[in-house]
N, C-alpha and C positions, 0 to 999 in steps of 0.2 A: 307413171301417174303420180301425181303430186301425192306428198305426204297428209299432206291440208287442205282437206276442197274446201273451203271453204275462203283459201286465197290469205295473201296478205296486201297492206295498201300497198300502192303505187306511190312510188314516189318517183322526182322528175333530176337527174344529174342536172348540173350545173344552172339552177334555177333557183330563185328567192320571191317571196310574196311579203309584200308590206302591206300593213290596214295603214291609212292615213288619214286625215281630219281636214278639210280644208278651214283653215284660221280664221276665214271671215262668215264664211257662208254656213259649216258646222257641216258640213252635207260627207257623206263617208264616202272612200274611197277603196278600192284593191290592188295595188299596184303590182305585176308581176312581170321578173325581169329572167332573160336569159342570154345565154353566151356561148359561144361555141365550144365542145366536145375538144375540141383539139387548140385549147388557149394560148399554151406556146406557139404554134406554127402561126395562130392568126397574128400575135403579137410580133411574129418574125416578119411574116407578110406584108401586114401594115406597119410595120415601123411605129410600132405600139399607137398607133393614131388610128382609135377606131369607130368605127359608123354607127350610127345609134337611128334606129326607127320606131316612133312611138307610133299605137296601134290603139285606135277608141275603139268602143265595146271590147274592149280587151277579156272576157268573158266569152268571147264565143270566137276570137280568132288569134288569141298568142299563141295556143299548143298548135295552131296549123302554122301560122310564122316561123315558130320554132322549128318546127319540125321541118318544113321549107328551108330552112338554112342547115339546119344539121344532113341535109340529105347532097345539099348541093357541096359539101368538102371534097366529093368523090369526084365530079366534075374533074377535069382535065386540066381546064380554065382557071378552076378556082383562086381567087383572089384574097380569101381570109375570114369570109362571113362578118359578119357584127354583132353588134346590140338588139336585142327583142325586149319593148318595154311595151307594155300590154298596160293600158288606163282601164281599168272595170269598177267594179263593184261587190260589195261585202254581201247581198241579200239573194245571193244566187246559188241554185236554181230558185228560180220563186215557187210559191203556194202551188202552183200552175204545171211547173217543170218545167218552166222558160230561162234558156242564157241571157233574155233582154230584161235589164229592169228599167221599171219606168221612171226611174232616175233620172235616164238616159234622153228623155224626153227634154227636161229641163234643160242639163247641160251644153244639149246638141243642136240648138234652138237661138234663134235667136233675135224673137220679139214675142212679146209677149202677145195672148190669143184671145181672142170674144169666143170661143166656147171652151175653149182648153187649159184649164189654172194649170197656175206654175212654169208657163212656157219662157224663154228667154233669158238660160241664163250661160251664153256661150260664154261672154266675155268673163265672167268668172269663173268659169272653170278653165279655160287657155290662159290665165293668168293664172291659176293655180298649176297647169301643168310647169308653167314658167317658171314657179317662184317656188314651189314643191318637189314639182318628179325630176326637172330637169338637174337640180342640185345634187339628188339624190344617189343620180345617177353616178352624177359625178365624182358623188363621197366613198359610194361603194367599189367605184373602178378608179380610186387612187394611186394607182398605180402604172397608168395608162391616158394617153390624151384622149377628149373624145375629138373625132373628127367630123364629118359632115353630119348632118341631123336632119333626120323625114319626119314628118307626118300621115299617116295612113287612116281612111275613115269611110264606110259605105253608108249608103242611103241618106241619114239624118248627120252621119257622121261625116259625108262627102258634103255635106251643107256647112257645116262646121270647119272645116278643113278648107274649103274656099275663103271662109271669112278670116278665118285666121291670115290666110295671105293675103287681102286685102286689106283689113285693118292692123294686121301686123300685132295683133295679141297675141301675148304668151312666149315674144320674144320672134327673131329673125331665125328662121332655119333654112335649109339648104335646097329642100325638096318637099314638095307637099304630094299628095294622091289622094283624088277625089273620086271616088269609085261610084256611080250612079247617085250623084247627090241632088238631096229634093230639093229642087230649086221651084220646083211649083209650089211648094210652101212658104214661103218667103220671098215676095217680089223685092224685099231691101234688097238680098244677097245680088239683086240684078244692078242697081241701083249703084252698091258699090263697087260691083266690078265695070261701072262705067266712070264713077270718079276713080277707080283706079287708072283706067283708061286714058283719062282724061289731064293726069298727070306731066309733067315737063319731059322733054326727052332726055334729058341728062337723069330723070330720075329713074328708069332702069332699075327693076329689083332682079340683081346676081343671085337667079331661084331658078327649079325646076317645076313645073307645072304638069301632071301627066291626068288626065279624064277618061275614064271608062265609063262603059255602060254595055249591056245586054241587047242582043239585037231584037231579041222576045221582047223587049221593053216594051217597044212602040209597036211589035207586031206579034202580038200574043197567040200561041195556036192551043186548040182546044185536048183536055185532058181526054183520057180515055172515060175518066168517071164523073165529069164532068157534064152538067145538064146544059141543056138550051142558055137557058137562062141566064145560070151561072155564068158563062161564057160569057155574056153578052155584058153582062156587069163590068164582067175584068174588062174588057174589049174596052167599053165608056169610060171606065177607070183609067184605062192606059192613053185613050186619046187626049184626057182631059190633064194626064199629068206631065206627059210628052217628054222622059227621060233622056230617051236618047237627042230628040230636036233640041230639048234646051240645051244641053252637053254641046252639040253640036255649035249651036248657035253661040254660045258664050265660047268656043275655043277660035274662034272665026273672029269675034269681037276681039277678043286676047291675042290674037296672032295681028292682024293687022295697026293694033296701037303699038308693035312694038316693045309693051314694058314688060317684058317676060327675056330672061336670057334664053332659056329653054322652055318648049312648048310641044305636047303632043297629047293626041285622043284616039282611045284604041276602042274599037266597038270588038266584043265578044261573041263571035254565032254562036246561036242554039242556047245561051243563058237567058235565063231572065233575072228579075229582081232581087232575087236572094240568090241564085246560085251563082251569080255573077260575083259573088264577094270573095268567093275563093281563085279564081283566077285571076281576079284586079289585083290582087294580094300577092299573087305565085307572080304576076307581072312587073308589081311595083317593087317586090323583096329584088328579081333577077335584074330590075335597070336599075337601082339605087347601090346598089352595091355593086355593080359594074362599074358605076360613074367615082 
């Protein structure tokens, strides 16, 4: 029995959190970074040229990232693990007990809305991952090259994570992961992955593209505690936001133009909307760091 029930903190090996300011916008930041348990061997493995995966809402999914790489060193296979850079926020948990702030709404957005102030402000914030975290990283692992670079993002943040590869804010990276992104919210996001499409064939972006989604998305079954009614809402809810069809549809689009070096779309059984974030996650950490 502990000496002290009453515990002491937690604290996380080989982890750093940074508050940051973005210079233009003023909007606050939480950057938190991690690295593998075993820093020599990765540094042996990779030939000190290491992979780096930034992770939006980094508030509710770097300690699973994390923790997804430090588990897989045991692996057989294992190649070296990487970089965990978690983008959040300073106001968390809110009033509420929520990891999402509505910060998040801004940032991951990308026009602005007739009922929703403050929507659309993706491009500065991928431009602030570009000209802030990305540096940062860099400054703090000076002692090591970074080597290939992901993007990781669910829901508003898989909306986000699309645009970025299509307009290419926040700089060129190697791999993007778009985990169930609202594309029913933003018919641009459709728009430009058709002028992306629509592009020359020599112009080829040497990227990886991977889309999840939840197979509950499109076909919702009903809770145990769950009423008639309720049901029925989500059921209208899901027909009218059509997750996985648009996922579908836009990687069908993207495969047949050809401007993708790499392309794939994994549907998830038995996930839906949110529980789906942790296995696009467990998916995209296990092929990003393979490749």
């Amino acid at each position: 029995m502990s000496n002290n029930p009453t515990g002491t903190p937690l604290t996380l090996p080989n982890a750093t959190q940074h508050d940051l300011t973005h210079p233009q916008t003023g909007l606050n930041y939480r950057i938190q970074i991690s690295w593998p348990l075993n820093w020599d061997r990765t540094k042996q493995l990779r030939d000190s040229k290491i992979p780096v995966i930034y992770i939006l809402d980094g508030n509710t999914l770097f300690l699973t990232a994390t923790e997804i790489l430090w588990r897989s060193s045991s692996n057989t296979f294992y190649q070296g693990g990487g970089i965990v850079v978690g983008i959040g926020y300073q106001d968390i948990p809110t009033e509420t007990g929520s990891l999402y702030s509505s910060q998040r709404n801004t940032d991951l957005t990308l026009s602005e809305h007739e009922v929703h102030a403050g929507l659309g402000g993706a491009d500065a914030f991928l431009n602030f991952i570009g000209e802030e975290v990305r540096p940062l990283v860099r400054k703090q692992f000076a002692d090591v090259s970074i080597g290939k670079e992901a993007i990781f993002g669910h829901s508003f943040g898989g909306l986000c994570v699309l645009h970025a590869l299509f307009s290419r804010q926040g700089g060129i990276l190697d791999a993007y992961f778009a985990a169930s992104p609202s594309i029913w919210w933003d018919s641009k996001i459709v728009r430009e992955a058709e002028d992306f499409c629509s592009r020359k064939e020599e112009e080829m972006v040497e990227c990886f593209l991977q889309l999840s989604y939840g197979s509950l998305e499109d076909k919702p079954t009903q809770h145990h505690s769950e009423s008639e009614s309720e049901f029925e809402e989500r059921v209208k809810q899901s027909t009218e936001r059509k997750m996985g069809e648009n996922a579908v549809v836009m990687e069908k689009m993207l495969q047949q133009s050809k401007k993708l070096e790499d392309l794939s779309i994994v549907e998830f059984e038995g996930e839906d909307h949110l529980t789906v974030a942790t296995s696009a996650l467990l998916r995209a950490l296990s092929t990003f760091m393979a490749k």
